[in-house]
matplotlib code that plots the C-alpha trace (Angstrom):
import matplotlib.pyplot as plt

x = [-85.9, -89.5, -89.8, -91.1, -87.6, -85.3, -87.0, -86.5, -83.1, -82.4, -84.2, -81.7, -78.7, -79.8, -80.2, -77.1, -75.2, -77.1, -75.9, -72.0, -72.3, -73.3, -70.6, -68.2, -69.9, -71.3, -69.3, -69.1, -68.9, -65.1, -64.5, -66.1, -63.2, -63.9, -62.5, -59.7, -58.7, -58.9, -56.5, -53.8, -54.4, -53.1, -50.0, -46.8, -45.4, -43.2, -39.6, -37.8, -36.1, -32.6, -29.8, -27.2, -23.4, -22.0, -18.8, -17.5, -14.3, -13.7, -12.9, -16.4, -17.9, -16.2, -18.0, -14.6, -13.8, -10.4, -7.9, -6.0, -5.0, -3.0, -2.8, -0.1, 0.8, -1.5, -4.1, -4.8, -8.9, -10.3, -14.0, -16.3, -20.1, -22.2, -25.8, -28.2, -31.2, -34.4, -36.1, -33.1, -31.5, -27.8, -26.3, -22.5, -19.7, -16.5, -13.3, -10.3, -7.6, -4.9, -1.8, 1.6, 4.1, 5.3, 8.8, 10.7, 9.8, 6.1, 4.2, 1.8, -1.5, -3.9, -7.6, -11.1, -14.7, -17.9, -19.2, -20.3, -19.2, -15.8, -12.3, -10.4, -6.4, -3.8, 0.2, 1.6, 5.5, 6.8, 5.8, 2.7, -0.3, -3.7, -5.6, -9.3, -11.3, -14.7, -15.6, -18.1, -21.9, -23.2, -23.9, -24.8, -28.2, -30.6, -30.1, -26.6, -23.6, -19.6, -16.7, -13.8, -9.8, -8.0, -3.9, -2.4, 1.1, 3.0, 6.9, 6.1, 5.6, 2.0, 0.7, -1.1, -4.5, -5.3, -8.9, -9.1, -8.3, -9.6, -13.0, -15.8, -18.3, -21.7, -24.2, -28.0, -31.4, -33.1, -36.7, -39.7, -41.1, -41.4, -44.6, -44.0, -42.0, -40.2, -38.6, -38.4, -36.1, -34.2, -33.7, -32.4, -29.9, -28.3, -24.8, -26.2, -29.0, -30.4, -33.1, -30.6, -32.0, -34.8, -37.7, -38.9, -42.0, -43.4, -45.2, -48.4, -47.0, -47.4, -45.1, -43.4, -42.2, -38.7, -38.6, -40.3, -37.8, -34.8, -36.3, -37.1, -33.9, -32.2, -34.4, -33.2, -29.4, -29.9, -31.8, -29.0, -26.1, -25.1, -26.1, -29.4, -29.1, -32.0, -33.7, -35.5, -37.7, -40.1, -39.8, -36.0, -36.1, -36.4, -38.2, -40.6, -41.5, -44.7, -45.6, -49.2, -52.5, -54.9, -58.1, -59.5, -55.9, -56.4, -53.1, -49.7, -49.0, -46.7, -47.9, -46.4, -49.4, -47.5, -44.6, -42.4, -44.0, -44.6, -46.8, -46.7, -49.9, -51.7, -54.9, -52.7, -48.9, -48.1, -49.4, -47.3, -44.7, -44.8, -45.3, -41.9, -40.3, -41.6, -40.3, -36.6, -36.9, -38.6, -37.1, -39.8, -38.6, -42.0, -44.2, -46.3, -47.7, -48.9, -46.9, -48.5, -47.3, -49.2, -48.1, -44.5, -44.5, -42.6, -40.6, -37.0, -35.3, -33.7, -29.6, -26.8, -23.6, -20.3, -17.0, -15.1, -14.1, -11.3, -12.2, -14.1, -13.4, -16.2, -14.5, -15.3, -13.6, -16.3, -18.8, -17.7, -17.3, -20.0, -22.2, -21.3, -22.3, -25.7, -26.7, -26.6, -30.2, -31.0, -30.8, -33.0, -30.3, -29.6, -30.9, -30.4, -30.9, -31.3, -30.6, -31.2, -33.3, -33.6, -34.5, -31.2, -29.6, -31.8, -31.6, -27.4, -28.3, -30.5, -27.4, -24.9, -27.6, -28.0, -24.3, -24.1, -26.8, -25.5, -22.1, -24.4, -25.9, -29.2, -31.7, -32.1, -35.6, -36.2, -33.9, -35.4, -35.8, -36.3, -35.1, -34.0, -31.3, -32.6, -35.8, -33.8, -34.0, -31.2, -30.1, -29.7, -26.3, -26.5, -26.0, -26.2, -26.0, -26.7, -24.8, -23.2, -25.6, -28.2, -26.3, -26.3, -23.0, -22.5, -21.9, -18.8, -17.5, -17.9, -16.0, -12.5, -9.4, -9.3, -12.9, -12.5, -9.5, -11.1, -13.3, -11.1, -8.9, -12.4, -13.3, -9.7, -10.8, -13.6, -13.6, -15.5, -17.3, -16.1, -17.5, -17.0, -18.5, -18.6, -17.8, -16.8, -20.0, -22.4, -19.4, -19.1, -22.8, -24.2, -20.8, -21.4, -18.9, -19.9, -20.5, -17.0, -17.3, -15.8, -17.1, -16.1, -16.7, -15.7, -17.0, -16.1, -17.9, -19.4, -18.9, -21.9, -20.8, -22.9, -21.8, -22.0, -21.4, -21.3, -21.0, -21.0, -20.0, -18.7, -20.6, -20.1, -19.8, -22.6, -23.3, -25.8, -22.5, -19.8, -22.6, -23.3, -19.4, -18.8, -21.8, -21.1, -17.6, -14.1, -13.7, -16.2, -13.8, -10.7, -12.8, -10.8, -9.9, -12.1, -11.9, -11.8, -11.9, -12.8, -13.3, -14.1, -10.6, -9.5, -9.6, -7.2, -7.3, -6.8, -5.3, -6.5, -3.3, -4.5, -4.3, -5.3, -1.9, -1.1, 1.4, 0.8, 0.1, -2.5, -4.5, -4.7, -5.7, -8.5, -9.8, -9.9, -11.8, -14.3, -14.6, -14.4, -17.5, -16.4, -13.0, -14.5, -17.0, -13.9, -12.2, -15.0, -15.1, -12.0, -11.9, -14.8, -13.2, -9.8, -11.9, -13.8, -10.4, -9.2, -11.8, -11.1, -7.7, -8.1, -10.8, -8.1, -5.1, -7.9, -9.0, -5.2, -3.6]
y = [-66.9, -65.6, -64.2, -60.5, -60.8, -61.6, -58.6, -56.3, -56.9, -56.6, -53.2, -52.4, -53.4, -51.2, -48.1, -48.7, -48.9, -46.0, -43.9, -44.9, -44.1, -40.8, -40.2, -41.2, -40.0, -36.8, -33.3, -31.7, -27.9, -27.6, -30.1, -27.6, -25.2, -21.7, -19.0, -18.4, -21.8, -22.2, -19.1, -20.6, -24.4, -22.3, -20.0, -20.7, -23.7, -22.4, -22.8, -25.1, -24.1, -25.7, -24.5, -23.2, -22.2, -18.6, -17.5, -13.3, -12.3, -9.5, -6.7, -7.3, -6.7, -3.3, -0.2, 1.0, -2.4, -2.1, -4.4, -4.6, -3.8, -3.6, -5.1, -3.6, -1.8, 0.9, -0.9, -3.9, -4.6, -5.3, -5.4, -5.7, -6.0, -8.2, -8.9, -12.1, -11.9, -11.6, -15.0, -17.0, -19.8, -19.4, -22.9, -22.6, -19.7, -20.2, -17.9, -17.9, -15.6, -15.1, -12.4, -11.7, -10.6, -7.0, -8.1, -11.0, -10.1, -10.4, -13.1, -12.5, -14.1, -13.4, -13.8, -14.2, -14.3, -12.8, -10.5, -11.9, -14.9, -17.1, -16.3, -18.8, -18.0, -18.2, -18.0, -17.4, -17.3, -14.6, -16.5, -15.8, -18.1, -18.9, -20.6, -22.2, -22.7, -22.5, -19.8, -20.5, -19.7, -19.4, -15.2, -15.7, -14.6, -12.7, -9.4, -7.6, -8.9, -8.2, -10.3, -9.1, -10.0, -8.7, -8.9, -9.2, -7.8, -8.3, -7.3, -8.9, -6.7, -6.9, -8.7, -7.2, -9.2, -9.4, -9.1, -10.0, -13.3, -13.5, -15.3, -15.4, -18.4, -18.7, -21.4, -20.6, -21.7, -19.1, -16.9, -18.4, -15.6, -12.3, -10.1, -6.8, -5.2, -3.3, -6.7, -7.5, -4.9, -5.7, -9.4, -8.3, -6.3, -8.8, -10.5, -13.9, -16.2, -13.0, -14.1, -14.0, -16.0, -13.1, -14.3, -11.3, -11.6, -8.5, -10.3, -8.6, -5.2, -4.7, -2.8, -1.6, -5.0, -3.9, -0.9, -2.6, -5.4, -2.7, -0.9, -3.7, -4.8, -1.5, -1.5, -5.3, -3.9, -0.7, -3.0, -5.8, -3.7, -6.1, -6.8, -9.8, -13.2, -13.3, -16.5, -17.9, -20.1, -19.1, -22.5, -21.5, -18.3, -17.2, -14.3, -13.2, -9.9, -9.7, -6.7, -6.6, -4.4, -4.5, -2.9, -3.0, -0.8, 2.6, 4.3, 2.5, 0.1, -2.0, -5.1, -8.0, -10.4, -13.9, -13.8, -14.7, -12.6, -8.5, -7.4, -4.5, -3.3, -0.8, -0.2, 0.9, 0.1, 3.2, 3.2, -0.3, 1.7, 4.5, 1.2, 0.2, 3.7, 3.7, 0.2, 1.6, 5.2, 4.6, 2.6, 0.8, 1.4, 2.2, 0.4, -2.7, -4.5, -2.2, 1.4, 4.0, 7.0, 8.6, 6.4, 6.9, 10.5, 10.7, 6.9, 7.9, 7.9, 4.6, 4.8, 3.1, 4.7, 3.7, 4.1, 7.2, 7.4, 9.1, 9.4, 12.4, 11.5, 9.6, 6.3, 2.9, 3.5, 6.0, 3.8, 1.1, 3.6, 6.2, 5.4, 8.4, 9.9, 7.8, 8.6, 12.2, 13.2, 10.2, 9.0, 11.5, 11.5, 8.1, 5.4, 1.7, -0.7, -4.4, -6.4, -10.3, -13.0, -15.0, -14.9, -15.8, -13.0, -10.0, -11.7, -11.4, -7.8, -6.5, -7.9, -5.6, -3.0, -3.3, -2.7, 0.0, 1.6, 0.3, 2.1, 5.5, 5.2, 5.7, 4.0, 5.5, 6.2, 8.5, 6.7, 5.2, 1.5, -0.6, -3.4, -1.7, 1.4, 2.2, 3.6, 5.3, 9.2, 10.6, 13.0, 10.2, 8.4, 4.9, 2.0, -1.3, -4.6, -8.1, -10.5, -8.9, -10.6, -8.7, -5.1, -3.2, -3.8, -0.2, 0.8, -1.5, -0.8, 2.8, 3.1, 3.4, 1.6, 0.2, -1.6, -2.8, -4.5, -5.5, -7.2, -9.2, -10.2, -11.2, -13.6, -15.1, -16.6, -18.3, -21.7, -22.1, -25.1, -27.7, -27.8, -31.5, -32.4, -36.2, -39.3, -37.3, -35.2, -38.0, -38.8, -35.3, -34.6, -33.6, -32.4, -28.6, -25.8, -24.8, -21.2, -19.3, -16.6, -13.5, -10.4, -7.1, -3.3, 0.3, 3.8, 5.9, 9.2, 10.2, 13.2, 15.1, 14.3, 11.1, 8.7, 5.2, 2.2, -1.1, -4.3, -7.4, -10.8, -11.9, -14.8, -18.3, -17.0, -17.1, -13.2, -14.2, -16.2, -13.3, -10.8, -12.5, -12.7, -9.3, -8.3, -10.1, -10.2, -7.8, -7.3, -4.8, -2.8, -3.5, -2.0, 1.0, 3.1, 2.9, -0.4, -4.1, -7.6, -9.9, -13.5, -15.6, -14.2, -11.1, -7.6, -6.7, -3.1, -2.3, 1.3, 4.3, 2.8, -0.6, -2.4, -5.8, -7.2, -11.0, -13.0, -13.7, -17.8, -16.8, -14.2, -17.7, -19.6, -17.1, -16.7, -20.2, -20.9, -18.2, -19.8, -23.0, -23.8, -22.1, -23.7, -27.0, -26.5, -25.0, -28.1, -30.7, -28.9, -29.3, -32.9, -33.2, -31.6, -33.4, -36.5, -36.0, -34.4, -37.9, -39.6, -37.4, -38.1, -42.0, -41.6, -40.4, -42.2, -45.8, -44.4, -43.3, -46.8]
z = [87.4, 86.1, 83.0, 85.1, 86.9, 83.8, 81.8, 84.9, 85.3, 81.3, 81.8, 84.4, 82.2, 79.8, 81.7, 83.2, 79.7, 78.7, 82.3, 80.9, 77.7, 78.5, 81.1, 78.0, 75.3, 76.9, 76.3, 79.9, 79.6, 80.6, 77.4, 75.1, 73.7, 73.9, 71.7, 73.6, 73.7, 69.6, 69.3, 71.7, 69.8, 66.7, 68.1, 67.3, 69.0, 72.0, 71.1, 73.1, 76.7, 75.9, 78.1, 75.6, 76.4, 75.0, 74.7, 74.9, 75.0, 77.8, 75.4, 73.8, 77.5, 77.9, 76.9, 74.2, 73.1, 75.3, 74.0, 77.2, 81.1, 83.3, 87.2, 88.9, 92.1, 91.3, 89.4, 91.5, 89.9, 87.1, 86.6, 83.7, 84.3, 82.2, 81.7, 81.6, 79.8, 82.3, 83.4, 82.0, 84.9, 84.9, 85.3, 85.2, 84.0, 82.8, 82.4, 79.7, 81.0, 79.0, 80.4, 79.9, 81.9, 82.1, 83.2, 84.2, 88.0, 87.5, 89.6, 92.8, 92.7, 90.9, 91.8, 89.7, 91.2, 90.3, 92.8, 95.8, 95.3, 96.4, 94.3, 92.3, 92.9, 90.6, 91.4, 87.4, 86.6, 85.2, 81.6, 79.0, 80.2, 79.1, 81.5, 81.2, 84.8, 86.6, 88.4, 91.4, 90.0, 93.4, 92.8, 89.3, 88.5, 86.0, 85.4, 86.3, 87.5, 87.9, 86.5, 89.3, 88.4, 91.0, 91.6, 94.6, 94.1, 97.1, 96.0, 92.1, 89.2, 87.7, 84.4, 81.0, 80.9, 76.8, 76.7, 73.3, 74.3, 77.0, 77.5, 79.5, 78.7, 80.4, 80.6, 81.4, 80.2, 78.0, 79.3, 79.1, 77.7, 77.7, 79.3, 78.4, 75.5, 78.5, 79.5, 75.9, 75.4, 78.4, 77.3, 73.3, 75.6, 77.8, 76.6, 77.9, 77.1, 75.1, 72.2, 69.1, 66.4, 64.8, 62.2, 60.4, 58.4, 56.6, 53.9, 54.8, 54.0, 50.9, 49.0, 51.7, 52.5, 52.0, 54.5, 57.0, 56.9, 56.9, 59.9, 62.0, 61.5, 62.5, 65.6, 66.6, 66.0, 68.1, 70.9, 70.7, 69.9, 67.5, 64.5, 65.1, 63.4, 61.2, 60.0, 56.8, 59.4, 62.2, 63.6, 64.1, 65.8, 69.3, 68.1, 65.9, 64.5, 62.3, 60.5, 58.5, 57.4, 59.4, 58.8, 62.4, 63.8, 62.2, 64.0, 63.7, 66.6, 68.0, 70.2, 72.0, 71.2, 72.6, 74.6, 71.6, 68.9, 68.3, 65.8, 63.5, 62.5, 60.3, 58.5, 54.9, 53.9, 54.8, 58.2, 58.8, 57.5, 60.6, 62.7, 61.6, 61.9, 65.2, 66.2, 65.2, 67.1, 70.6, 73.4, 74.9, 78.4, 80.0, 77.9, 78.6, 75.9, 73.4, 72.0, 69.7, 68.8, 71.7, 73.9, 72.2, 72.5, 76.2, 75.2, 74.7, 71.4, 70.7, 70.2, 70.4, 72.2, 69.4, 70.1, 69.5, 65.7, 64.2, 60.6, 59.1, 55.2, 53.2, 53.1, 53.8, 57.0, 58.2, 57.1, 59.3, 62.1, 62.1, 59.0, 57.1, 55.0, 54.5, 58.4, 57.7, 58.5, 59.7, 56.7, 54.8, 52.0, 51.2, 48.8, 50.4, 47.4, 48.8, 45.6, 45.5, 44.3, 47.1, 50.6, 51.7, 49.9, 51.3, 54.8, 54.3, 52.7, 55.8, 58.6, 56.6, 56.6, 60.3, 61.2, 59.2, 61.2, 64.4, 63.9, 63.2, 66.5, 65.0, 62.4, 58.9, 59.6, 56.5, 54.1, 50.6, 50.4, 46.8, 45.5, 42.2, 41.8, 38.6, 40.8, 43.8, 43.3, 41.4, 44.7, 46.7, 47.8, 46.8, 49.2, 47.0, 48.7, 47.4, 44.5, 41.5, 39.7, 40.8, 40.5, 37.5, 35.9, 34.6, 38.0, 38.5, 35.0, 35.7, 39.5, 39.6, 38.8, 42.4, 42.1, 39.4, 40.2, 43.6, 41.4, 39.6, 41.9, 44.2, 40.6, 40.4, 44.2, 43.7, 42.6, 39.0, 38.6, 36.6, 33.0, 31.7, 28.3, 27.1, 28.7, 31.9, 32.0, 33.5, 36.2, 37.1, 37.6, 40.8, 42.4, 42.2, 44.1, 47.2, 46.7, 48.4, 51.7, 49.7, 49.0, 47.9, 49.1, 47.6, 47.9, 45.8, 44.1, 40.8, 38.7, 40.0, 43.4, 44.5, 46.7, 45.7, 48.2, 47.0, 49.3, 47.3, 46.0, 42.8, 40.6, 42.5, 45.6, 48.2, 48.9, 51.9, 53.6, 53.0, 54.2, 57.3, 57.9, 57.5, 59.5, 62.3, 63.1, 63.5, 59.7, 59.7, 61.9, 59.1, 56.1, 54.6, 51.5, 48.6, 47.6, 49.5, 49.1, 52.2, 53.2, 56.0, 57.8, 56.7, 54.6, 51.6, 51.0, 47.3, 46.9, 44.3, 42.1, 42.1, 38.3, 37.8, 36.0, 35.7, 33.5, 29.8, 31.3, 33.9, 31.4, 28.7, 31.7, 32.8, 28.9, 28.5, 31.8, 30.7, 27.2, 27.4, 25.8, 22.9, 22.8, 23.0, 19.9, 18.0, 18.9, 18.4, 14.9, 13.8, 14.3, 12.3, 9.5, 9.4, 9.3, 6.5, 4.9, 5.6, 4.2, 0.8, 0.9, 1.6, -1.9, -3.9, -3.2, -3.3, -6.9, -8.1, -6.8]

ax = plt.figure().add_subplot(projection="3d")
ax.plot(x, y, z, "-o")
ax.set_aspect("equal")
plt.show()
């Protein structure tokens, strides 16, 4: 090869390389990320599509909570719509049934299918059965559907279906997401595969951080018709709601800017505030992605239809069943006093919050919100929530009898951590109590005629726990009287003649357990003085011998 041809064909090599790198190296104008790309790199992660299973009983399905029915002769079907949340896939459904017999004649056949679809039969005796089996899922679908049980009598006598007990369990993978607040609504609605885990961040509100939080909450009960699960975490929720100033929204908004996330927005505190109020008042049946107040103006209000109540008295029992008297206009006359130190705490705070709202059938829009009740105005009623700790103790020393021996009694349950002192202090280090479910509730009124409501937990028991408890299941129904003390199972009511009276060996046990520091110094003193007294002694009788 010539030396012309072995440089020409280097030449070549090198233009070639150069062509290829280029290709590589070279950003083509689809590479190039454009602004809307950058804002989607840094959203929120999507939260993970992971078909879960949820369990209802049948009375929770019914609009009154019915405990019971009958299928008989004359009442030959039962059926109980329920809801899946929009854009969830329904994968299986199961059904508990559990009956009892209205005589020793009862039998037939009883059938169960979901509308539309093929029956599962059952031939019962005439004993009490609880039976577990899968219904076909052919029919089931997003949106509404119907739960049939019918009887077929033939000459039998008919069976008393317990819906307490009985179940109805539902597997389906959750929405995608959501592309208007309309469908939004729809999905917080739904008994099934409903978004239920709720983050709530209000940081960027300023110093109405704390009545944001308690509205949004009230809205997402009113919306769920339950009280939501709300989460320190965003990475953990299903939800988010944001709430925030921002300079460039003069007029209170609400927006769903991601199908997992609503915003909150105002150019001042107060204007995030109205945002808020607004979140808890108007449905958002109607709206697509954004809601002012001029576009709220022919939303309808937001409610929640309760079942009928039967007490009138202010009482813990018409708390639990109609709010009163703090939802008196709407709230307008009550001081809600969310007490805590931690996250945890006002989280449990805001669930207890949010059924007492629920119950009312409306939010407290115009209620006063602070974390301290030395600042709530004096012409208020006072609803305290949050640790004892955290409450001023002259209100419990100052309620009646019945409180305070709530309060006692709630102190004698909790397990005290173990106070160990010498050799048995390094062994016992690093074993701390976990914090006890129990809390306690009274109403009761001052002298001047204030209402004062406190839900609470005694020292060394975890409030946030016991708040959640109570929130979220049947106690809340069981709260009565003036003064209660619950745990993870049940309520004890404490009467207006309640003392707190134990034996003479219980009352030593109690003051020693509540001074045992003290009682240990006395006692390491002691022993130091007998031992110099018997190093005196053993002086004189040395010198004397």
């Amino acid at each position: 090869m010539t030396i012309q041809a072995r440089w020409w064909s280097v030449m070549c090599m090198a233009v070639a390389i150069a062509v290829a790198m280029a290709c590589v190296f070279s950003p083509s104008a689809g590479a190039i990320p454009d602004a809307e790309a950058s804002a989607a790199s840094s959203a929120p992660a999507t939260p993970g599509r992971i078909a879960r299973s949820e369990e209802r009983t049948l009375a929770s399905l019914t609009p009154d909570n019915q405990t019971s029915h009958p299928l008989d002769a004359s009442t030959g079907e039962l059926r109980i719509p329920f809801t899946l949340a929009p854009g969830s896939v329904p994968e299986s459904v199961e059904l508990v049934l559990s009956a009892r017999p209205v005589s020793a004649q009862s039998g037939g056949r009883l059938e169960a299918l979901l509308a539309g679809s093929r029956t599962i039969a059952l031939t019962p005796r005439a004993d009490s059965f609880e039976a577990r089996f899968s219904l076909y899922s052919d029919s089931l679908r997003a949106g509404e559907n119907v739960l049939v049980i019918r009887f077929d009598a033939g000459n039998a006598d008919g069976w008393q279906v317990d819906l307490r007990a009985s179940r109805l369990r539902v597997t389906a993978l959750p929405s995608a997401g959501h592309e208007t607040l309309e469908t939004l609504e729809t999905a917080l609605a739904a008994h099934f595969a409903a978004p239920r885990r709720i983050f709530v961040d209000a940081s960027g509100s300023g110093r109405e951080r704390l009545a944001v939080e308690a509205l949004v909450a009230q809205g997402l009960a009113l919306r769920m018709g339950q009280a939501p699960v709300l989460v320190e975490r965003a990475e953990a929720a299903e939800l988010v709601v944001r709430a925030a100033m921002d300079p460039l929204s003069p007029n209170a908004s609400i927006a769903l800017t991601d199908p997992y996330t609503i915003r909150l927005a105002g150019a001042e505190t107060t204007t995030v505030a109205a945002a808020a109020r607004l979140f808890a008042a108007r449905s958002f049946v109607g709206t697509e992605t954004r809601m002012t107040p001029a576009t709220a103006l022919p939303a309808p209000r937001l409610t929640h239809i309760a079942p009928g109540t039967t007490s009138r008295q202010d009482s813990l029992q018409a708390l639990a069943e109609s709010g009163v008297p703090f939802a008196r206009e709407n709230g307008g006359r009550a001081a809600i006093v969310l007490a805590g130190d931690n996250t945890a705490d006002r989280l449990g705070a805001l669930s207890l919050l949010s059924r007492a709202s629920l119950v009312s059938g409306s939010a407290w829009l115009y209620a006063w919100y602070g974390s301290d009740a030395a600042l709530a105005p004096a012409d208020h009623d006072l609803f305290l929530m949050g640790p004892i700790g955290a409450i001023d103790p002259r209100l419990v020393s100052a309620a009646p009898a019945e409180v305070r021996a709530a309060t006692e009694a709630a102190n004698r349950r909790v397990p005290r951590e173990r106070r160990s002192y010498g050799s048995t202090a390094f062994a016992d280090e690093g074993s701390p109590v976990t914090g006890a479910v129990t809390g306690i509730g009274a109403l009761y009124r001052e002298a001047d005629g204030r209402t004062i409501v406190l839900l609470t937990a005694p020292e060394g028991a975890d409030f946030s726990r016991a708040a959640r408890r109570l929130a979220h299941s049947d106690l809340w129904r069981e709260l009565q009287g003036r003064a209660v003390l619950w745990d993870a199972g049940s309520v004890t009511a404490f009467g207006p003649t309640a003392q707190a009276s134990y034996a003479l060996s219980e009352q030593l046990i109690e003051l020693f357990r509540q001074h045992d520091r003290l009682f240990a110094l006395i006692a390491f003193a002691l022993a130091v003085l007998l031992l110099f007294a018997g190093n005196a002694v053993n002086r004189r009788s040395t010198r004397s011998a």
